[in-house]
Z-matrix of the N, CA and C atoms (Angstrom, degrees):
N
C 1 1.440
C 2 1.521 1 108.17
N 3 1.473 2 124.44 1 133.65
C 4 1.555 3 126.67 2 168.71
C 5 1.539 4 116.00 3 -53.35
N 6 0.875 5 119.05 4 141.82
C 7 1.094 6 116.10 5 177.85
C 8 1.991 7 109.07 6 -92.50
N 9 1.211 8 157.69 7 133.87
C 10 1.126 9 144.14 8 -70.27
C 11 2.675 10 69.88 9 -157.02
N 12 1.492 11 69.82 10 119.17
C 13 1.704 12 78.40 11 172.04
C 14 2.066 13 103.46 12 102.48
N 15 1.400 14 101.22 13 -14.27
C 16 1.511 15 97.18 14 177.51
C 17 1.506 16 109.76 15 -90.88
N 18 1.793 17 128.62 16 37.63
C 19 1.501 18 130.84 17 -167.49
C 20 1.699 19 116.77 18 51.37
N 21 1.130 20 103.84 19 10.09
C 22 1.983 21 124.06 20 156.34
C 23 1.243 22 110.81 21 -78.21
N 24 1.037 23 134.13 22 5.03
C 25 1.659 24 122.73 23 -145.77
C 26 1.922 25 110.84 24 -72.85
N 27 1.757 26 99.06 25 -16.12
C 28 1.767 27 100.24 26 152.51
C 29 1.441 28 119.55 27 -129.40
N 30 1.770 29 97.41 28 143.36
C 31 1.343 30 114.46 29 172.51
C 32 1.822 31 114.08 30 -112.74
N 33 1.277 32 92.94 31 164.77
C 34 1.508 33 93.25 32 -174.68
C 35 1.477 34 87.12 33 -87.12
N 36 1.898 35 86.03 34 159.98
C 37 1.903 36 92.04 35 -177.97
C 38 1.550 37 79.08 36 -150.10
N 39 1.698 38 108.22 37 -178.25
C 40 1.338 39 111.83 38 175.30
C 41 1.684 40 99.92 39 -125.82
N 42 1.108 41 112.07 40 172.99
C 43 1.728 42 101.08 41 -143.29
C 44 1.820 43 81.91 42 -148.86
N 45 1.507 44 128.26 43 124.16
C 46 1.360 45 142.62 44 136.66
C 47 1.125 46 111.54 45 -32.66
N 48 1.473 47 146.07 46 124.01
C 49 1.100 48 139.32 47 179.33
C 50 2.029 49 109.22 48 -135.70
N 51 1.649 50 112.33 49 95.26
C 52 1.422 51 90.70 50 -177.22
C 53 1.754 52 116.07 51 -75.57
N 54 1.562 53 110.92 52 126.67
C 55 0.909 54 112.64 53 168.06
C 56 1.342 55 151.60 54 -68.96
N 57 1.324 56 109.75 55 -4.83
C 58 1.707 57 142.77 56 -161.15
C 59 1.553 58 121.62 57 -169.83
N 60 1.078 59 137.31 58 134.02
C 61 1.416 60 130.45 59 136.77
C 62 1.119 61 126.07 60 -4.93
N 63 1.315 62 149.52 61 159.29
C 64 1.471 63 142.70 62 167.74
C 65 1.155 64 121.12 63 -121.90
N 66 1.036 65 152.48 64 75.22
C 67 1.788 66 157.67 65 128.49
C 68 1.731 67 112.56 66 -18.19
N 69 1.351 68 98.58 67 114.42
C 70 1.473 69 114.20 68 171.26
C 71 1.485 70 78.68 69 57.33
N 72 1.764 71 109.53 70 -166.53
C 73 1.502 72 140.49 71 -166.69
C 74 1.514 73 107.04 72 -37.09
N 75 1.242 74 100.14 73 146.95
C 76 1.903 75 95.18 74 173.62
C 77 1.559 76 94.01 75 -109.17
N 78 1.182 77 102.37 76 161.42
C 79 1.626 78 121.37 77 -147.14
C 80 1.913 79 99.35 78 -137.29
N 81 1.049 80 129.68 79 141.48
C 82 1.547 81 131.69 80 167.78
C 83 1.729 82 89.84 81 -51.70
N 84 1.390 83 129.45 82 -55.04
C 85 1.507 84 110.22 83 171.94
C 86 1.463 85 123.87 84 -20.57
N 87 1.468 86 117.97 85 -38.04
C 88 1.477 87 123.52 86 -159.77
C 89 1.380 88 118.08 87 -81.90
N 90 1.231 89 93.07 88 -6.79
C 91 1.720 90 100.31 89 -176.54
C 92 1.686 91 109.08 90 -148.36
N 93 1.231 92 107.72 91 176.74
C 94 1.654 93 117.99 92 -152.75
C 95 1.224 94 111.09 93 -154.94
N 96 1.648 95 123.97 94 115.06
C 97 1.373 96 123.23 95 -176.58
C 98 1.838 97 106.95 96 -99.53
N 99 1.429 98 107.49 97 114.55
C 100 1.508 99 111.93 98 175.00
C 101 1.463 100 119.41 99 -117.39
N 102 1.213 101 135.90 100 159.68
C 103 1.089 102 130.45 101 170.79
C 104 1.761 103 120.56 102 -106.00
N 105 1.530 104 87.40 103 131.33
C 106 1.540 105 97.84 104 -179.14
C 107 1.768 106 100.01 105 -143.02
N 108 1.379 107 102.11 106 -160.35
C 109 1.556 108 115.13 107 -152.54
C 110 1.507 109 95.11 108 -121.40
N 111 1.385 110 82.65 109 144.62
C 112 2.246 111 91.74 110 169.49
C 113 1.274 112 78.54 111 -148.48
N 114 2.007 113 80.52 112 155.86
C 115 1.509 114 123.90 113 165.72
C 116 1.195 115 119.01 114 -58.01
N 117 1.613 116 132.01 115 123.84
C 118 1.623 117 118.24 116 171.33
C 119 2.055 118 103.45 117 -78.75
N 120 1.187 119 86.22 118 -29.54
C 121 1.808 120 92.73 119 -169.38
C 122 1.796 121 101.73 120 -58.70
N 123 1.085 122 90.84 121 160.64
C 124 1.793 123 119.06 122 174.64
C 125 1.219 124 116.84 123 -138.38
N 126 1.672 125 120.76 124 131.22
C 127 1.448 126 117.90 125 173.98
C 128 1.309 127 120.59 126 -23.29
N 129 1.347 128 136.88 127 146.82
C 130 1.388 129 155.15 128 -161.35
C 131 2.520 130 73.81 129 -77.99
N 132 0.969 131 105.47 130 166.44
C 133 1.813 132 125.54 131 172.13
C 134 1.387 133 96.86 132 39.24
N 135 1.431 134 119.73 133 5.58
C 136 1.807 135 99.66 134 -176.10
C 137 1.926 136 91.73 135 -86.15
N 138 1.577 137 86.15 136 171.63
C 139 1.767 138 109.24 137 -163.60
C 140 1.905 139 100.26 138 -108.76
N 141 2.057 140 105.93 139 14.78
C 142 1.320 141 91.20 140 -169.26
C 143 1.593 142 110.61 141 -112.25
N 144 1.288 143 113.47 142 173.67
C 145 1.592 144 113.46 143 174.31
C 146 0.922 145 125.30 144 -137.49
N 147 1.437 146 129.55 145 163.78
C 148 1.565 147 127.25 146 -172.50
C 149 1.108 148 103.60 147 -82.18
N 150 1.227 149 140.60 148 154.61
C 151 1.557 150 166.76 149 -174.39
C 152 1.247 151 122.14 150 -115.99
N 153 1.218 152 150.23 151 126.74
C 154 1.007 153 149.24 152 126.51
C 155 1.673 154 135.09 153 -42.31
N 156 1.471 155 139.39 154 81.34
C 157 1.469 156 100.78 155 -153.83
C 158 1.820 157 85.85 156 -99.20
N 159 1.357 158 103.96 157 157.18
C 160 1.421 159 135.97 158 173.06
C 161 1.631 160 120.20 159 -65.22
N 162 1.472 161 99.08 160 -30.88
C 163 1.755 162 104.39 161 -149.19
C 164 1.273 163 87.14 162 -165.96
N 165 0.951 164 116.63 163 167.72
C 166 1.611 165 153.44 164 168.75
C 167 1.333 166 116.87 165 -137.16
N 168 1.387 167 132.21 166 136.67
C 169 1.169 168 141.56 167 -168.28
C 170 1.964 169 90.56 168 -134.97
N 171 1.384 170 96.96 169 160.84
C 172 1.825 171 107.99 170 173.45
C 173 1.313 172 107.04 171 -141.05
N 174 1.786 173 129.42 172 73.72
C 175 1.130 174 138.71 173 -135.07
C 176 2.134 175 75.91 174 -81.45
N 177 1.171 176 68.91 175 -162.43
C 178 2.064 177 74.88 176 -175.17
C 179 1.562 178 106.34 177 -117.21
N 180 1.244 179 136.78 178 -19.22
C 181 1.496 180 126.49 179 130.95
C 182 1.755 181 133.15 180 -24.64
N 183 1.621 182 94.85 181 -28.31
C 184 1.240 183 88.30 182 170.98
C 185 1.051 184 109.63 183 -114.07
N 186 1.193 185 154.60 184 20.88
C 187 1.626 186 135.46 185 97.34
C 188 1.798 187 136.63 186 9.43
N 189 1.271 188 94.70 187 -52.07
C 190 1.574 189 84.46 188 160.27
C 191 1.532 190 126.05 189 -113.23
N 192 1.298 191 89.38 190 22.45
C 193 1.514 192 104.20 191 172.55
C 194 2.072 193 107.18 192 -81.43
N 195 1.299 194 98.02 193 -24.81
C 196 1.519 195 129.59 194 -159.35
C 197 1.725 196 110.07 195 -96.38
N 198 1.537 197 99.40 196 -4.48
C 199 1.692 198 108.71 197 -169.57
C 200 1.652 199 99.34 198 -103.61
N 201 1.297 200 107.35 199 166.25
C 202 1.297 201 93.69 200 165.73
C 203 1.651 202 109.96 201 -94.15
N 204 1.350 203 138.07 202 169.63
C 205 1.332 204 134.71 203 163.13
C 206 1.378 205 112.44 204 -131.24
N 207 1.696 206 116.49 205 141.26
C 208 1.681 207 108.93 206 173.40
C 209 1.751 208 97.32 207 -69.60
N 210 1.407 209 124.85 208 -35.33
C 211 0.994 210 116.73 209 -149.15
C 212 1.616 211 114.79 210 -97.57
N 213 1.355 212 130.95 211 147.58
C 214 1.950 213 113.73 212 -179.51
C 215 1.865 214 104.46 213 -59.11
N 216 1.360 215 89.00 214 148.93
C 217 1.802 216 100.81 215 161.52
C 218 1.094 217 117.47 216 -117.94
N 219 1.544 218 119.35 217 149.56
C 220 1.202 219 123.34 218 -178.85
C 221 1.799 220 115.81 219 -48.91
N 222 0.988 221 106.62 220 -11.61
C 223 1.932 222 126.25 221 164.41
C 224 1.285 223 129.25 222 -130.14
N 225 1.429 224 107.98 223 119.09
C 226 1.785 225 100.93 224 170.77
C 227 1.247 226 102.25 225 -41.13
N 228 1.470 227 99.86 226 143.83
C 229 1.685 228 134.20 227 170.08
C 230 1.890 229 102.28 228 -82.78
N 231 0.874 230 119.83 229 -166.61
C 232 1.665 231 131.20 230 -173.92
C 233 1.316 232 93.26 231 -130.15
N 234 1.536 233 99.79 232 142.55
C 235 1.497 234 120.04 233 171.66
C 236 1.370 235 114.29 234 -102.55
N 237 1.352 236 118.24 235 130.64
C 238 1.559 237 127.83 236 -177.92
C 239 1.935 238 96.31 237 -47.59
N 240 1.072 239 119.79 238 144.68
C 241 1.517 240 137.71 239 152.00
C 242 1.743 241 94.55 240 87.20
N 243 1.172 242 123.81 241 -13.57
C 244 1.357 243 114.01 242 -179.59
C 245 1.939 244 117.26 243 -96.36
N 246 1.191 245 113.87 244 173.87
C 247 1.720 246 107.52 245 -172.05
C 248 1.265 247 108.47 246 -70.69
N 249 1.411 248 143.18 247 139.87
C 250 1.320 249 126.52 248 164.99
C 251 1.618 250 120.48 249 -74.79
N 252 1.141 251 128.39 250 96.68
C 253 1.289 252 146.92 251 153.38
C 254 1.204 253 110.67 252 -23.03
N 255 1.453 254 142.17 253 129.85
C 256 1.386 255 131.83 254 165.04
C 257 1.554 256 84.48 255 -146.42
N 258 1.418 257 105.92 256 143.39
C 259 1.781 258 133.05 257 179.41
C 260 0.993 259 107.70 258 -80.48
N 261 1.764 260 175.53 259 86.66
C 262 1.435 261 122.10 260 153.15
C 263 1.444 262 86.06 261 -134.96
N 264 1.132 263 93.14 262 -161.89
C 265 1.777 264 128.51 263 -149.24
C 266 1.691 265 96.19 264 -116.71
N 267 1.153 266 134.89 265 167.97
C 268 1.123 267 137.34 266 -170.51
C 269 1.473 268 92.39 267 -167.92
N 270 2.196 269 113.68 268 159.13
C 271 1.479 270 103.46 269 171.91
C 272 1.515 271 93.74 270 -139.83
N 273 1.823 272 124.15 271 127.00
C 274 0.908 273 108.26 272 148.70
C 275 1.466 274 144.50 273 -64.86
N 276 1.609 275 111.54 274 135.85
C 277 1.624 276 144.33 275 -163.70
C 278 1.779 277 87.22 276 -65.49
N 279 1.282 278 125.92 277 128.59
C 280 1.575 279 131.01 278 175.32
C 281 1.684 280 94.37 279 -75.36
N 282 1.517 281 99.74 280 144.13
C 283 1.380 282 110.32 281 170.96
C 284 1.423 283 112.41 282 -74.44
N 285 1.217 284 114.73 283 137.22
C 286 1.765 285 107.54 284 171.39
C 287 1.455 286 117.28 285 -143.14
């Protein structure tokens, strides 16, 4: 991986892509793995870093993240054709 400021500043990544709404069960149909590009750089004073992730998981909470709704949810839902975004926090395991 480039390290971010050596004219690397994009790498290819592969990108979740929901393709549809979801009705009843979600299906490997429902989604779409493509390849596109991310930023290695991070705002100049920010406290964040690029990641590598390993795996992907499709816990079942995000199921109705994956539906459409008339009504707001306490969480954006996912938009058909765009990357699915997911937030969280992670803790590194102490070496021993």
């Amino acid at each position: 991986m480039a390290a971010a400021g050596d004219g690397h500043d994009e790498v290819q990544n592969r990108q979740v892509i929901l393709k549809r709404y979801v009705t009843g069960m979600t299906s490997e149909d429902d989604m779409e793995v493509v390849t596109g590009t991310a930023r290695l750089a991070v705002p100049p004073c920010s406290t964040g870093m690029v990641l590598k992730n390993l795996y992907v998981s499709c816990d079942p909470y995000m199921r109705s993240r994956m539906s459409k709704h008339e009504d707001p949810s306490y969480v954006a839902g996912f938009v058909p054709g765009e990357v699915m975004v997911i937030n969280y926090s992670s803790k590194r395991q102490s070496q021993s």
